[in-house]
C-alpha positions in Angstrom: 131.0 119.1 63.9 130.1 122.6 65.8 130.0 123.0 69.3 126.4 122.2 69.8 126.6 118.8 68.2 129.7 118.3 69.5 128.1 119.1 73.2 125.1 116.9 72.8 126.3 113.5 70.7 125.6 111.5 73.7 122.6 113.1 75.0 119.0 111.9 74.9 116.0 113.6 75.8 112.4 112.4 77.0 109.6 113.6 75.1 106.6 114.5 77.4 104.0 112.6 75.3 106.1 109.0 74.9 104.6 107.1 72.5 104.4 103.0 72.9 103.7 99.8 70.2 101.3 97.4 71.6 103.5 94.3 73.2 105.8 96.8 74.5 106.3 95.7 78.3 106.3 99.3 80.8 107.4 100.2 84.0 105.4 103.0 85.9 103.2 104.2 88.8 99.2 103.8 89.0 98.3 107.3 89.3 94.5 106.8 89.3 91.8 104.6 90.3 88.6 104.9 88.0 85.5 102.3 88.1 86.7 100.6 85.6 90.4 99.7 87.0 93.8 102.1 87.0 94.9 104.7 85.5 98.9 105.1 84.7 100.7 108.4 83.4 103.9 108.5 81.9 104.6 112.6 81.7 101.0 113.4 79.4 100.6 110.0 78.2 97.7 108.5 79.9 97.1 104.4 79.8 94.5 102.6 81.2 94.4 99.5 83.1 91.0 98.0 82.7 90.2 95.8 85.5 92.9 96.4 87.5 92.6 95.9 91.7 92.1 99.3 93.1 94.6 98.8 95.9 97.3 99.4 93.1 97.2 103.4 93.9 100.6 104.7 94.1 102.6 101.3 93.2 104.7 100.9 90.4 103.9 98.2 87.7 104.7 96.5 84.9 102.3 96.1 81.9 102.1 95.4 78.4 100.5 97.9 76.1 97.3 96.7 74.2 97.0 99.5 72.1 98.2 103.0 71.7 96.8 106.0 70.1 99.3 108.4 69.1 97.5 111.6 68.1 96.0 111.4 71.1 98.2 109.9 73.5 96.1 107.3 75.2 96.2 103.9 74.8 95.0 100.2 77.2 97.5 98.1 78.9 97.4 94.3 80.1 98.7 94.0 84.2 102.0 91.6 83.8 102.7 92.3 87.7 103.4 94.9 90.7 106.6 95.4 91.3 106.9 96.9 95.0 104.7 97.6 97.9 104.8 101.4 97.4 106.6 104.2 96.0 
């Protein structure tokens, strides 16, 4: 084992552009309101919430993923339920 392995055996890393498997249950903030509901970004991963109250701005939420688009990273998520006031 060299150094560099022997440094990082435990370590994991996040990927800016996460991807997700529809019924996968997420945790994150609504980052935008659009006419059609929220918008949620998980580093450049972008899902939308269609439908979803626009008072959700800047609270954290759990959904489940609908679908997901790889290549592009974009997918549509289900509300399951908001998780704090805000922040």
């Amino acid at each position: 084992m060299s150094f560099l392995d022997f440094l990082f055996a435990e370590e994991t890393f996040r990927a800016s552009k996460p991807a997700f498997e529809a019924g996968e249950t997420v945790t994150a903030f609504v980052t935008r309101i659009t006419g059609d509901g929220a918008i949620v970004r998980i580093g450049d991963t972008v899902i939308e919430l269609p439908g979803a109250d626009p008072t959700l701005l800047e609270r954290r939420v759990r959904f489940e993923i609908e679908e997901f688009d790889a290549a592009s990273s974009r997918g549509r998520g289900r509300l399951v339920e908001v998780l704090d006031d805000r922040g």
